[in-house]
C-alpha positions in Angstrom: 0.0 0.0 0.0 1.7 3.7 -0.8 2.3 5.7 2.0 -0.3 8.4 1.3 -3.1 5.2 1.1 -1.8 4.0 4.2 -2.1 7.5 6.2 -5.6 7.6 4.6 -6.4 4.7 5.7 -5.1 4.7 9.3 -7.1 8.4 10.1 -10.3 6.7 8.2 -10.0 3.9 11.2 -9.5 6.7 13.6 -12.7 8.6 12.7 -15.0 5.8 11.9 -14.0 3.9 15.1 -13.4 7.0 17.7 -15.2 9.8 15.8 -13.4 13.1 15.8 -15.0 14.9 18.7 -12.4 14.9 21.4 -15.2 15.6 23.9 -17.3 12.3 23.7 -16.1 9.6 27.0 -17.5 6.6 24.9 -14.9 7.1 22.4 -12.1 7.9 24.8 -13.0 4.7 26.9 -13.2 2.2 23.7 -9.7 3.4 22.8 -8.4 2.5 26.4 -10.2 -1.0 26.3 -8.3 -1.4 22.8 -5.1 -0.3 23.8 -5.3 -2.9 26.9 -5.4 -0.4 30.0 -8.8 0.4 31.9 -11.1 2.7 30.7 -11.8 5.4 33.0 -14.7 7.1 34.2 -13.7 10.9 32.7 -12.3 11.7 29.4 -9.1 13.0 31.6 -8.4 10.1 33.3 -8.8 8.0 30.1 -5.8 10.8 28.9 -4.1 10.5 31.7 -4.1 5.9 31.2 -3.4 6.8 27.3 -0.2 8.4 28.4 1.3 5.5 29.4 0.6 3.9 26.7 3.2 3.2 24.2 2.4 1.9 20.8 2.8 2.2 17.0 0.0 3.6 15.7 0.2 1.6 12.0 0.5 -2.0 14.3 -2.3 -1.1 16.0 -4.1 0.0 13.4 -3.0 -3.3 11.4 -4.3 -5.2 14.6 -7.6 -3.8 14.4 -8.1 -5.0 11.0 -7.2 -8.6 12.0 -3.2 -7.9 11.5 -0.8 -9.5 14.1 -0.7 -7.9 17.9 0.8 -4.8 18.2 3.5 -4.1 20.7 3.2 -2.1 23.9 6.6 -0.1 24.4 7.7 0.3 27.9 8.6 3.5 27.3 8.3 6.9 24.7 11.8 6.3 24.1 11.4 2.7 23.1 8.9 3.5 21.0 11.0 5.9 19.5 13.9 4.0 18.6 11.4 1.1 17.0 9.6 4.1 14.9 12.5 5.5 13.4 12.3 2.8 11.3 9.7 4.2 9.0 6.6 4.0 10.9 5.8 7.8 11.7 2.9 9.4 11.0 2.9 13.0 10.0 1.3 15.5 12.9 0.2 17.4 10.3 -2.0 15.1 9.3 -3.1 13.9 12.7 -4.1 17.5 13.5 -7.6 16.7 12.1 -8.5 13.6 14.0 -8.1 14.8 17.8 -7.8 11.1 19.2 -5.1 10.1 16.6 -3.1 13.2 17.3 -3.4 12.4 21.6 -1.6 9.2 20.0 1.8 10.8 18.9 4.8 11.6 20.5 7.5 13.4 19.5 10.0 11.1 17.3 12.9 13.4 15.7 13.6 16.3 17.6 15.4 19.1 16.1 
């Protein structure tokens, strides 16, 4: 799949399966039970679980359509290092889709 497809693809899942209103706890609490923590009882507490949470966004993407599991990183820095391998996806694009973009960190730093 070219890369553009593939970013296409991954902010489709994002909206059709979280919507893109960053204010709606049903969506914040399905995104915890999919990324294996405990889904909260506020939307910040559900932020505040995500933030430990430490995953490549195109695995777990690929995991939601029936791909292999997707790796939990113990840490941002993990993560980090595994992404630089090709598998970041552009902020600029995740601007639009408020849950996708609470699922970035910060790979190359300047």
């Amino acid at each position: 799949m070219e890369q553009a497809a593939l970013y296409d693809n991954i902010i489709e899942y994002f909206d059709t399966t979280y919507g893109r209103k960053e204010n709606r706890l049903a969506a914040w609490q399905l995104l915890c039970e999919h990324v294996g923590v405990e889904a909260a009882p506020s939307i910040i507490k559900c932020k505040k679980a995500l933030d430990a949470v430490f995953i490549n966004i195109f695995d777990f993407v690929a995991f939601q359509k029936g791909g292999p599991p997707f790796k939990r990183f113990p840490t941002a820095s993990a993560l980090r290092t595994y992404t630089k391998t090709g598998r970041v996806f552009p902020l600029k694009l995740a601007k639009e889709s408020p849950i996708l973009r609470s699922m970035l960190i910060k790979v190359f730093f300047k």
